[in-house]
Backbone as a ProteinNet text record, in pm:
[ID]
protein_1_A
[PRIMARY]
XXXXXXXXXXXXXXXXXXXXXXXXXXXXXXXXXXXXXXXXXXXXXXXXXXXXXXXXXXXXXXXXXXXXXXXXXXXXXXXXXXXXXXXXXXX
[TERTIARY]
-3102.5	-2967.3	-2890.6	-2824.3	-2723.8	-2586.9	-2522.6	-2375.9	-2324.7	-2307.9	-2262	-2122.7	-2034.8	-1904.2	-1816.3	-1705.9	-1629.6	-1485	-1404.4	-1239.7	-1115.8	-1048	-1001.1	-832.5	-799.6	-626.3	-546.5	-476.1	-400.8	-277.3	-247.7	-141.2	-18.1	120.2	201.9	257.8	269.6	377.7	296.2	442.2	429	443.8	449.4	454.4	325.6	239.4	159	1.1	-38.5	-208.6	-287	-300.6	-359.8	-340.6	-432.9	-380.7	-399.1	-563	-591.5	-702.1	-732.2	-841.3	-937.9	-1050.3	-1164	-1256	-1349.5	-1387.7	-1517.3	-1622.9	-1752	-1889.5	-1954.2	-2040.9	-2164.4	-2289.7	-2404.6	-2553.8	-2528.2	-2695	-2622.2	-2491.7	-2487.5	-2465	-2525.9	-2533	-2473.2	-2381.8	-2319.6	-2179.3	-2096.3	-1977	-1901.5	-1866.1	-1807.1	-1665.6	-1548	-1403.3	-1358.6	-1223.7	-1180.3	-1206.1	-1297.7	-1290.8	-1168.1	-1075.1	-1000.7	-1023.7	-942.1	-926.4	-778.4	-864	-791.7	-699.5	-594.2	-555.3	-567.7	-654.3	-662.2	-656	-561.7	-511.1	-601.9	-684.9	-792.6	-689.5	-770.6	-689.8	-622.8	-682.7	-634.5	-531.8	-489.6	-386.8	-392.7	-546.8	-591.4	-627	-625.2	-597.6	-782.5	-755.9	-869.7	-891.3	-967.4	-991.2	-1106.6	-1079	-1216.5	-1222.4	-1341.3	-1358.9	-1338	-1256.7	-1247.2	-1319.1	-1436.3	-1512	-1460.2	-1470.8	-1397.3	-1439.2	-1349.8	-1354.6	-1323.7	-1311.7	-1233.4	-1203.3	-1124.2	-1055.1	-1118.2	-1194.9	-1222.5	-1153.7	-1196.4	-1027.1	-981.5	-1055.7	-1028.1	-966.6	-921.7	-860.7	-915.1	-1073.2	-1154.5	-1211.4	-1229.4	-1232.8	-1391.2	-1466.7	-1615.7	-1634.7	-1707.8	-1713.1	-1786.2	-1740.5	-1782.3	-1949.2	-1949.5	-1964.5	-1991.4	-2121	-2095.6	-2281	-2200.6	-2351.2	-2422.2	-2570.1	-2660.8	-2717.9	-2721.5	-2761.2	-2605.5	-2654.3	-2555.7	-2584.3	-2703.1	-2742.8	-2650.5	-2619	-2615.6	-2431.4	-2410.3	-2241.6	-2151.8	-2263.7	-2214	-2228.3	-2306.3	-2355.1	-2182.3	-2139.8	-2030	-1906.7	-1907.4	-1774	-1790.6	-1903.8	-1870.7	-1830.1	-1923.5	-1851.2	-1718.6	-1698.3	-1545.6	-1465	-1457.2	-1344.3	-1368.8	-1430.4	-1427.1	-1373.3	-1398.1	-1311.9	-1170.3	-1158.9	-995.8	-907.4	-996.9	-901.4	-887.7	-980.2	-965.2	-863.2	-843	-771	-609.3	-574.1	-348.2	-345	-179.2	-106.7	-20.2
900.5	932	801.8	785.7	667.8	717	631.5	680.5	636.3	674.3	619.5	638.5	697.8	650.2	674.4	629.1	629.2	628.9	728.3	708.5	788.2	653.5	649.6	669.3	788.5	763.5	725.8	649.5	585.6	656.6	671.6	779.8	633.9	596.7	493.9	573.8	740.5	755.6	755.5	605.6	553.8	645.1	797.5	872.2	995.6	895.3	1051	950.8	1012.4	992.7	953.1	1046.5	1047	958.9	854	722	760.8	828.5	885.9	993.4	982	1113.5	1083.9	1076.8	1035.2	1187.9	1112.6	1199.4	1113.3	1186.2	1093.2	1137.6	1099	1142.1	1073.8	1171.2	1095	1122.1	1030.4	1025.6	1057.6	1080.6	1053.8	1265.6	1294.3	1459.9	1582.8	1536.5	1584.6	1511.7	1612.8	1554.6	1613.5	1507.8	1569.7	1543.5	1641.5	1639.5	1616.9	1610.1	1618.8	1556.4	1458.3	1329.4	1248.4	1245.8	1251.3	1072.9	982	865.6	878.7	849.1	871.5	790.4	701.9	627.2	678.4	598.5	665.3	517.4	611.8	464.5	490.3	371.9	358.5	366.5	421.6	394.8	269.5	143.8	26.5	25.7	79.4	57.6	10.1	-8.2	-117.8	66.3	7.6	106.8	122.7	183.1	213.4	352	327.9	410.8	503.1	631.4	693.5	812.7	843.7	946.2	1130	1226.1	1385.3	1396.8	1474.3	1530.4	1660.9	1743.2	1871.9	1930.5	2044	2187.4	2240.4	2367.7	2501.1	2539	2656.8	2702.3	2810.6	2857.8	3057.2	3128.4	3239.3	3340.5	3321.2	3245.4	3231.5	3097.8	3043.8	2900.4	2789.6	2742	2670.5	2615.6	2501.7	2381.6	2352.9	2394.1	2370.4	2261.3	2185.3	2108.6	2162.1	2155.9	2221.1	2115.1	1985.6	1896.2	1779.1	1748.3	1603.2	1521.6	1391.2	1345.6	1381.4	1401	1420.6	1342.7	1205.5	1109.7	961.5	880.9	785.2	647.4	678.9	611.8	609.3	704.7	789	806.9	789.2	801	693.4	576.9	453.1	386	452.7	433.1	440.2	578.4	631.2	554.9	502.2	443.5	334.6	285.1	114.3	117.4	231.9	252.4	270.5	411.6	468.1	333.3	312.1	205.6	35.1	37.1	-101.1	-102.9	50	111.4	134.1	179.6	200	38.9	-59.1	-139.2	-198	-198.1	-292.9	-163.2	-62	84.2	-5.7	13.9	-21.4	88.6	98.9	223	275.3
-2372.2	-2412.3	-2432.3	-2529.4	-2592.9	-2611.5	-2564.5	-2592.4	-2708.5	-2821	-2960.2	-2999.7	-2942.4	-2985.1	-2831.4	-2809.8	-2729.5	-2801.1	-2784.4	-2816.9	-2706.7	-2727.3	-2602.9	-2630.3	-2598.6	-2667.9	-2457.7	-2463.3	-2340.5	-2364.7	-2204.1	-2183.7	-2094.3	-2164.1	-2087.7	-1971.6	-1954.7	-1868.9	-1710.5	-1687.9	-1506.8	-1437.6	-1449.9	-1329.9	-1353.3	-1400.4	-1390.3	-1369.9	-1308.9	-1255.1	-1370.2	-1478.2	-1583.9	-1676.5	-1711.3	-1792.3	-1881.6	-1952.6	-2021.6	-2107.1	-2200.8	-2255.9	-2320.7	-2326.9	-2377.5	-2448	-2561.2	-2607.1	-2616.8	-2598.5	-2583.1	-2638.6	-2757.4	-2835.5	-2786.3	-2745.3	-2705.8	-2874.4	-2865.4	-2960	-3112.5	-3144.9	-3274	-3305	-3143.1	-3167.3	-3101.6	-3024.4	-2896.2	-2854.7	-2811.8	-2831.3	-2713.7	-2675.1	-2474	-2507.5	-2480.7	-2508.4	-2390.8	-2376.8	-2206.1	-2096.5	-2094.7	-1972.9	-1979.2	-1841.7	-1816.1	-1733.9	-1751.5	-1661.9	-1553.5	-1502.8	-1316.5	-1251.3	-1277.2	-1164.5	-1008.5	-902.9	-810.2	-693.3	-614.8	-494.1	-349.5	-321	-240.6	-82.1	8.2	188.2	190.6	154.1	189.6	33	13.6	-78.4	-257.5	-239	-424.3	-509.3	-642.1	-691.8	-803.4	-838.5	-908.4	-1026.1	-1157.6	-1190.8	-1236.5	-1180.1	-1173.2	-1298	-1336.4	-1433.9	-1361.1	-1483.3	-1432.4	-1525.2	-1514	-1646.8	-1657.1	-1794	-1825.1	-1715.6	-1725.3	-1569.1	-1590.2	-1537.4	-1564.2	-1420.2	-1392.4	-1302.3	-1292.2	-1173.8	-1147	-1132.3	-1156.8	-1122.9	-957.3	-874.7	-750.4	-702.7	-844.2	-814.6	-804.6	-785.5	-756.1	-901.7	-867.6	-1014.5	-1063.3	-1141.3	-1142.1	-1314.8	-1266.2	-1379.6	-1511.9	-1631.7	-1744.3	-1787.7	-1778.5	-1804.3	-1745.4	-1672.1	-1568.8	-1539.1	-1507.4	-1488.8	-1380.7	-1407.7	-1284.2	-1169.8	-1225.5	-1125.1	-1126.5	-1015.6	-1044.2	-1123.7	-1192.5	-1316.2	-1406.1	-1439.6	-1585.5	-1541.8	-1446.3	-1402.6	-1421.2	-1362.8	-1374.5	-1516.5	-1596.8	-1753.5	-1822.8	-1775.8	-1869.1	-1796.3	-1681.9	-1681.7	-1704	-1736.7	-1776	-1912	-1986.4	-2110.6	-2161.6	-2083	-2089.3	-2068	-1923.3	-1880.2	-1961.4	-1994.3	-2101.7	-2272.2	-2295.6	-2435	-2390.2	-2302.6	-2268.2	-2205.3	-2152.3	-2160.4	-2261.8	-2396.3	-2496	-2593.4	-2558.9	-2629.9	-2641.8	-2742.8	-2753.6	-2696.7	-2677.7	-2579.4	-2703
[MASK]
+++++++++++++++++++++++++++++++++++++++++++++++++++++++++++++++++++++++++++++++++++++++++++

């Protein structure tokens, strides 16, 4: 599996978690919508950002991923990707 395109639209508003939205095409043949970038603030206070892959909601309220990696190969694959398109992304 190859990741062949990455687009990254950046979200400016300072009060919301969500920086921004990614859309992520593997092999030229498959096309993942809805990965979500995370501002997320660590115990000791440093901040960091992590990937939401799409989800849906059950009728019982509970969040199951539509969409996600299987190993932490293949996890750490997509955020070096993702997060290196989004910092070179304008706002």
């Amino acid at each position: 599996m190859k990741i062949t395109s990455v687009k990254v639209k950046k979200f400016d508003n300072e009060d919301s978690k969500m920086k921004g939205i990614v859309t992520v095409v593997l092999d030229d043949c498959i096309a993942i919508h809805g990965i979500r970038i995370i501002l997320k603030q660590n115990e000791d206070g440093t901040e960091k950002y992590i990937l939401a892959m799409p989800n849906r909601v059950s009728p019982n309220g509970e969040k199951h991923d539509i969409v996600h990696p299987i190993n932490e190969q293949t996890r750490n694959e997509f955020e070096k990707v993702i997060l290196d398109e989004y910092n070179k992304a304008e706002e």
